[in-house]
N, C-alpha and C positions, 0 to 999 in steps of 0.2 A: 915586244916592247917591255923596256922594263918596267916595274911598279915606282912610281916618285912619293918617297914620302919624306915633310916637310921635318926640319930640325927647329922649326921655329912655333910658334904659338900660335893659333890663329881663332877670331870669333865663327860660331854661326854665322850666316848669310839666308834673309829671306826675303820676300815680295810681301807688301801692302797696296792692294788698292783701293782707290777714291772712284768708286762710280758712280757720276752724276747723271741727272735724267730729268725733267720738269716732272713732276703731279700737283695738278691741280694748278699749274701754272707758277707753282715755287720751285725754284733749286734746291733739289732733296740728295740725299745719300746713301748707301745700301749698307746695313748694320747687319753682324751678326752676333748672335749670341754666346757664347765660348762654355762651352759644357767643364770647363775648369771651374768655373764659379770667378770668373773675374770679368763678369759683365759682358757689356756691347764693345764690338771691335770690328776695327774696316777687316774685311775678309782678306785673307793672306796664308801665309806659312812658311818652311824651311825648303830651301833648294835641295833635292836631291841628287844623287851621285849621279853623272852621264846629263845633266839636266841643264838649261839654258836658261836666265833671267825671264825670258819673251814666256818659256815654256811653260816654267814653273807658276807663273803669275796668273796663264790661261788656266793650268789646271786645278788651282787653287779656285779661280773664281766657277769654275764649272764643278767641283765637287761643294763647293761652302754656298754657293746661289742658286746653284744649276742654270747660267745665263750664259750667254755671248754676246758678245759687244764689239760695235765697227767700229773704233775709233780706242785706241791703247798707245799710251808712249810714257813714257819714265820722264820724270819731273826731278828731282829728287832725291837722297839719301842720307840716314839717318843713323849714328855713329855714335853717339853719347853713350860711353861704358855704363850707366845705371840706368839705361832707357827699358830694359829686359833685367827685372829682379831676380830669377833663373840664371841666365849668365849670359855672357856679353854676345850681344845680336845687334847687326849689320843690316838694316831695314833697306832695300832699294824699294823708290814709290811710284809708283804708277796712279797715270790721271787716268779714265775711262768713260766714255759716253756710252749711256744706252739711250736708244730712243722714248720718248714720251708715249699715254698710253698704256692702255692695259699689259700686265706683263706678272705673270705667275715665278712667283722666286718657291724654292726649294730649300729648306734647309737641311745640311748631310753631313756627316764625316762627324768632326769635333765641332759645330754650332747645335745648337740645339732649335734656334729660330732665327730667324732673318725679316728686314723690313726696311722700309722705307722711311729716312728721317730729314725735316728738315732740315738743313744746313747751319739757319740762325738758331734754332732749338734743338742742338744735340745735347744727350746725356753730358756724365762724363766718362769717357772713354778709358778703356783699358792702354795702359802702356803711354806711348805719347801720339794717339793718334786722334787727339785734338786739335791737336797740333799740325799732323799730318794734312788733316781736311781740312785748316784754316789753311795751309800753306796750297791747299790742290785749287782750292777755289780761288785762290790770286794768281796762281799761275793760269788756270782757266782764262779768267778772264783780260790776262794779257795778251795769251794765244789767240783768243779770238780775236784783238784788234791788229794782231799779225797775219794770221788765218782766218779770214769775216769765214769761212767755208765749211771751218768746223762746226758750226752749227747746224749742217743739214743733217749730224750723228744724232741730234736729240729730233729729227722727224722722222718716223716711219713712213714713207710712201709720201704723197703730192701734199702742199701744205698753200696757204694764205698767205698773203703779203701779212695782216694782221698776224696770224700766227706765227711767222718769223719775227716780226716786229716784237712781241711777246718773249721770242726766244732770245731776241738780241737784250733786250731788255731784263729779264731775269739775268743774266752772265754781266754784261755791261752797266747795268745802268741808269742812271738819268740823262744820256745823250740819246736812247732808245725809245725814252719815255712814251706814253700815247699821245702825249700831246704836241708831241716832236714828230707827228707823222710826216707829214708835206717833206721834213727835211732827209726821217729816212728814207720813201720813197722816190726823192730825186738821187738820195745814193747810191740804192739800189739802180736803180736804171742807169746810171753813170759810173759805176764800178766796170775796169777792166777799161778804161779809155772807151766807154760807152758801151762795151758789149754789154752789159749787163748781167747782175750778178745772179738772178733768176729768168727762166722763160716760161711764158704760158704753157699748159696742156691740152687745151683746148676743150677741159672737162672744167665744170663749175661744182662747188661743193651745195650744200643747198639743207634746208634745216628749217629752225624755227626762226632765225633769222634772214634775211636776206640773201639771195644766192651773191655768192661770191669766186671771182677768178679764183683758179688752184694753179698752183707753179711749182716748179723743180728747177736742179742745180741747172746753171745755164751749160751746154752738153760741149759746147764750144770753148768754155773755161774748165770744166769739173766733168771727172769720170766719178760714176755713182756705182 
């Protein structure tokens, strides 16, 4: 085959992602620190030669986090010639859910550290990705009133009606509110023409609080 090279100009092309997650029951975000000396930045970097948008975004977040994430899809992209003061770069973004929970981040490659930040109290970020995660967090929570299902990505294992309630309400809302229970729980049970958008497990969580039903994706709508 032969070699194709281009008569034309073209910029860099790279992945940013937005990895949401609750701690502590807020909508936070994974920062990294950029051993350039230009501060905190969503974790990302340049596509390589033979390399795929999907690929490059995984491998980025596995060397700058050391995480993996069930839930990844492209939101976005970002094209302003002085967005990259280096030279002109072609940001594709990606949304990402990791689950709530304990979770050991890494920092490697070109960060120096990595963390957890809230959403409403971010620094200010390098480059425009400000911007980025104001934009991830509205597309977020649009998806979820298209896909109520995306939110079973921020539960690790069996979860509460409260604890979904929690989840739908951090991303959405005051339609999720606590004191909108009765309403989302008739939702829930009446999502799907009644199938319902959760089913029991038949296991109870149990604490310093009150034991409480635990539930999962309903198996009949959602493969998990």
């Amino acid at each position: 085959m032969a070699y194709f090279e281009s008569d034309f100009w073209h910029p860099s092309v790279a992945t940013d992602a937005v990895i949401l997650s609750l701690r502590n029951g807020r909508l936070s975000v994974v920062l990294g620190k950029r051993s350039d000396g230009k501060g905190w930045a969503l974790p990302g970097g340049f596509i390589q030669e033979g390399e795929s948008l999907d690929d490059c975004v995984k491998r980025e977040l596995k060397e700058e986090t050391g995480i993996e994430v069930p839930f990844l899809t492209q939101f976005k992209n970002y094209s302003d010639p002085q967005r990259d003061d280096r030279h002109q770069t072609i940001s594709v973004a990606y949304l990402a859910v990791h689950p709530s929970g304990k979770l050991r981040l890494k920092a490697d490659t070109d960060v120096t550290d990595v963390g957890w930040f809230d959403v409403d109290e971010l620094p200010t970020l390098a480059f425009d990705h400000n911007q980025i995660c104001s934009d991830a967090v509205i597309f977020a929570k649009g998806l979820v009133e298209q896909k109520p299902e995306l939110v079973f990505a921020f539960h690790e294992g069996d979860f509460t009606l409260t604890e979904l309630q929690q989840t739908y309400a951090a991303l959405a809302g005051e339609k999720y509110a606590p004191e909108n229970k009765r309403n989302f729980r008739l939702w829930v049970s009446n999502f799907g023409d009644g199938a319902g958008l959760v089913e029991e497990t038949g296991e109870m969580k149990t604490g310093s609080h009150r034991p409480a039903k635990l539930y999962r994706p309903n198996s009949k709508l959602f493969r998990r």
